[in-house]
VOGU-3710 file (C-alpha; in Angstrom, 3 decimals, decimal comma):
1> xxxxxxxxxx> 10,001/-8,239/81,138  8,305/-11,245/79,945  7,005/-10,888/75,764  4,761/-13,683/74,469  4,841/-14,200/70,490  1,247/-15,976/69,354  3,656/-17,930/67,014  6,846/-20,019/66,499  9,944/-17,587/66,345  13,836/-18,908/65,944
11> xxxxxxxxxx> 14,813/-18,447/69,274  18,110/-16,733/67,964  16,418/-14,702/65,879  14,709/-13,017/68,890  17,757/-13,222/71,313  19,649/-11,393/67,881  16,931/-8,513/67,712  16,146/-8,056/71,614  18,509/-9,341/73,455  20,061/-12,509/76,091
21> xxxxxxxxxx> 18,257/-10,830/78,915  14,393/-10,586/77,411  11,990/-13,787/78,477  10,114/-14,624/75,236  7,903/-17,680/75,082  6,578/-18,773/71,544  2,792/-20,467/71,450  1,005/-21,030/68,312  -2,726/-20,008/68,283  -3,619/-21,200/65,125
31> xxxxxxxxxx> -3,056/-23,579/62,523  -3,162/-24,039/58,793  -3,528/-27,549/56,393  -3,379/-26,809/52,635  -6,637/-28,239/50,883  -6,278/-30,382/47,875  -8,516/-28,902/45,049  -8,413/-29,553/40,897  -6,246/-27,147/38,645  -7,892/-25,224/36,273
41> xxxxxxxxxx> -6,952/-22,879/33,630  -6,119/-19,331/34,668  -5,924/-17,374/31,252  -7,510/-14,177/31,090  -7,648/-13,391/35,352  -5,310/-11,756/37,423  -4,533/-13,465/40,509  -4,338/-12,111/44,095  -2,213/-12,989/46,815  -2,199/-12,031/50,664
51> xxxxxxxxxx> -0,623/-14,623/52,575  2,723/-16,835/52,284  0,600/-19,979/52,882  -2,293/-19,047/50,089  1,088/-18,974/47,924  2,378/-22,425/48,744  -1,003/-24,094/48,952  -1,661/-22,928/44,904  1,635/-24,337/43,980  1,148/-27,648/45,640
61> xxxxxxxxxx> -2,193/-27,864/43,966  0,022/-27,682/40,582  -0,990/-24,205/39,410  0,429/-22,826/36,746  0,558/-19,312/35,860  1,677/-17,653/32,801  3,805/-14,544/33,174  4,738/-14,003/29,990  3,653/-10,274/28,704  4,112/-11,004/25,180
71> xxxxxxxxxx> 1,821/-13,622/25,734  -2,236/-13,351/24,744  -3,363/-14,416/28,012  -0,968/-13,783/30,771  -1,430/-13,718/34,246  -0,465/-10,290/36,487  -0,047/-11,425/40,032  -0,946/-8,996/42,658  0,274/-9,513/46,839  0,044/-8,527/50,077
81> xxxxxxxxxx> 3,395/-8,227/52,048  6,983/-8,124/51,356  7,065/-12,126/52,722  4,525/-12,886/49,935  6,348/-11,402/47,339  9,313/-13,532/48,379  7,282/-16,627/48,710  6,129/-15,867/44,988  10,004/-15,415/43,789  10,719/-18,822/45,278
91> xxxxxxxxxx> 8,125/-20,467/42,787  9,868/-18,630/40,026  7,723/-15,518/39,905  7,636/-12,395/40,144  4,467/-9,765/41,411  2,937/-6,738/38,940  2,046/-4,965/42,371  2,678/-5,723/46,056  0,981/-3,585/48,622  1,468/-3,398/52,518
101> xxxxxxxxxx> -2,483/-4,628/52,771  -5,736/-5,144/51,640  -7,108/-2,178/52,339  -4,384/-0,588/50,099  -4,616/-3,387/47,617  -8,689/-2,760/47,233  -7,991/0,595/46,976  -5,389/0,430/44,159  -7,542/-1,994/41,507  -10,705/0,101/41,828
111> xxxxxxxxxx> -8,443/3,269/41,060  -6,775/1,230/38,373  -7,977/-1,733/36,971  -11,136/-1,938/36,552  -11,423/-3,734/33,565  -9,527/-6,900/34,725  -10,845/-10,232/36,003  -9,352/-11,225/40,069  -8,745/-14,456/41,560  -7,859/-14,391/45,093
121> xxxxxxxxxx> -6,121/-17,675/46,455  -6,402/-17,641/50,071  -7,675/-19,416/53,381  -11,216/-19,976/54,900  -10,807/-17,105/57,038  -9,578/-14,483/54,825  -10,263/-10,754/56,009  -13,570/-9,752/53,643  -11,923/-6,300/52,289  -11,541/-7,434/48,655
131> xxxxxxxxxx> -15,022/-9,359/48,299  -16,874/-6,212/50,454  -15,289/-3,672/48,317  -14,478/-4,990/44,585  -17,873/-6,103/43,509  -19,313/-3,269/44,615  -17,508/-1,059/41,647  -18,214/-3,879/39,014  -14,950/-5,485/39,138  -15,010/-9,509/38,757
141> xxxxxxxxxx> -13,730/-11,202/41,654  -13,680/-14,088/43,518  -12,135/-16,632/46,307  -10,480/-19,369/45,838  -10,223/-21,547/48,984  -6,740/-23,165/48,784  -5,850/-23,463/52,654  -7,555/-23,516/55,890  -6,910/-22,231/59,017  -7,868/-23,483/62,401
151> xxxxxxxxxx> -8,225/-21,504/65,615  -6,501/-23,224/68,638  -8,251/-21,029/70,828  -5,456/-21,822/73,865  -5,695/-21,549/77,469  -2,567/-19,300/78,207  -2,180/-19,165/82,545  1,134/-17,393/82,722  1,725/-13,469/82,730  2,843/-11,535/80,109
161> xxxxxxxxxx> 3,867/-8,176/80,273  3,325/-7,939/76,532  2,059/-10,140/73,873  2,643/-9,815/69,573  -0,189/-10,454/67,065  0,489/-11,523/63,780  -3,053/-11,901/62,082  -6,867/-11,307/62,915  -7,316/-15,187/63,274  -4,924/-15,517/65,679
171> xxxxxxxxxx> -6,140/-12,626/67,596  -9,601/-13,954/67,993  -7,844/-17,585/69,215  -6,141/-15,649/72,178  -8,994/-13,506/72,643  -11,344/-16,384/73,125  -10,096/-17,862/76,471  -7,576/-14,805/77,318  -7,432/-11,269/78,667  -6,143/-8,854/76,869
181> xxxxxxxxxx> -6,317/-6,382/79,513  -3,424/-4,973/81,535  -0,675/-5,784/78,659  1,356/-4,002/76,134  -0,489/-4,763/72,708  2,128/-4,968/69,545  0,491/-5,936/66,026  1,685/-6,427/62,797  -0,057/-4,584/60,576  -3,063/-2,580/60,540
191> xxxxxxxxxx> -5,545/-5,524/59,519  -4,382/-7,486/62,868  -4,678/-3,912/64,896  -8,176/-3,540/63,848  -9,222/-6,833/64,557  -7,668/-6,694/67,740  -10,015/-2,979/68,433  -12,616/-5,567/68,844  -11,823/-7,140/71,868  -9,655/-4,444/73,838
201> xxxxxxxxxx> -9,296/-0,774/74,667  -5,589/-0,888/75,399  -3,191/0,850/73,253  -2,190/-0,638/70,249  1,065/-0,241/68,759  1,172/-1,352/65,438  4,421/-2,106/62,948  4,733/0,028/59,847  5,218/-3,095/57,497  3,959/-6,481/57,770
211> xxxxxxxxxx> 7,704/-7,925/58,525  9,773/-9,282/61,650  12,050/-6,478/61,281  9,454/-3,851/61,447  7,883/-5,278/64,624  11,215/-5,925/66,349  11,833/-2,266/65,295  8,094/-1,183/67,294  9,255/-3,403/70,438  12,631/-2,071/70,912
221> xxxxxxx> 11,405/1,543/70,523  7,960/1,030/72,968  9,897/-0,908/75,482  13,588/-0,270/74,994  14,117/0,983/78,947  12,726/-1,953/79,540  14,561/-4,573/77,743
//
């Protein structure tokens, strides 16, 4: 059984979770480079959140939001993801919501705050959900580009009995110069499982949460005779 991971994982973190015996190889298909843009003031918007990198990217760009409720114009911070949320704590703050993805996230602000004011910090290729959906139902929102990602779009020869997706961008870098056909399809979250509907008719199976754990949890269980 030979597993390929479309990015870098600790090597003992995967021979910890599935085993000595498993053949994992690691390839990244994509990469990311922060983008240097101006601070400006943030009173009076919520922000948005859906990636660890659209987290570190507004800190290095010397944001600086207030999360003081007592305070007049305070900033709620909403997220994507348990990592996210952990990135966030790391800065020193903490998350008003955090929801599994951005399907659910859209779905929560039009069903509850319509009156606020969004900023979403994110990268070039962001998945369109919250600009398709929120403007629709009158709610303010906009992007703000603070990373970009780059599609590697690699040339992969050897055979995998399985590969694991870990975003839509790095699903259309495989797909571009690689089969999907004939493999065991694992994806971490619904977003990536959709994207990956696009280019395949094979079975997806798709982690609960957007985590390691969960999709180490999906792999053992799908392929456990196996492994």
């Amino acid at each position: 059984m030979k597993i390929l991971f479309t990015k870098n994982i600790d090597q003992s973190i995967i021979s910890k979770e599935l085993g000595e015996d498993i053949l994992v190889d690691c390839t990244e298909v994509i990469k990311t480079r922060p983008i240097t843009i101006n601070p400006f003031d943030l009173k009076n918007y919520s922000l948005i959140f859906t990636s660890v990198n659209g987290v570190t990217s507004f800190f290095k760009n010397l944001f600086k939001p207030n999360e003081d409720f007592t305070a007049k114009n305070y900033n709620k911070i909403y997220c994507v993801g348990e990592k996210t949320k952990r990135e966030l704590r790391k800065h020193g703050f903490g998350t008003f919501k955090v929801l599994k993805n951005a399907d659910a996230l859209s779905l929560f602000i039009i069903g509850n705050c319509q009156h606020e004011q969004f900023l979403h910090f994110c990268g070039n290729l962001a998945i369109n959900v919250l600009d398709n959906e929120l403007p629709l139902q009158n709610i303010k929102y906009k992007k703000i580009t603070v990373y970009n990602t780059e599609e590697i779009n690699p040339l992969i020869p050897e055979k995998y009995h399985a590969v694991v997706f870990f975003s839509p961008s790095g699903v259309r870098s495989f797909a571009r110069r690689n089969s999907l056909e004939g493999m065991t399809l694992f994806s971490i979250g619904e977003t990536t499982s959709g994207e990956l509907r696009n280019y395949t008719q094979e079975k997806i199976f798709t982690s609960e949460e957007n985590t390691l754990t969960s999709i180490f949890e999906l792999i053992r269980k799908e392929l456990g005779s196996k492994i």
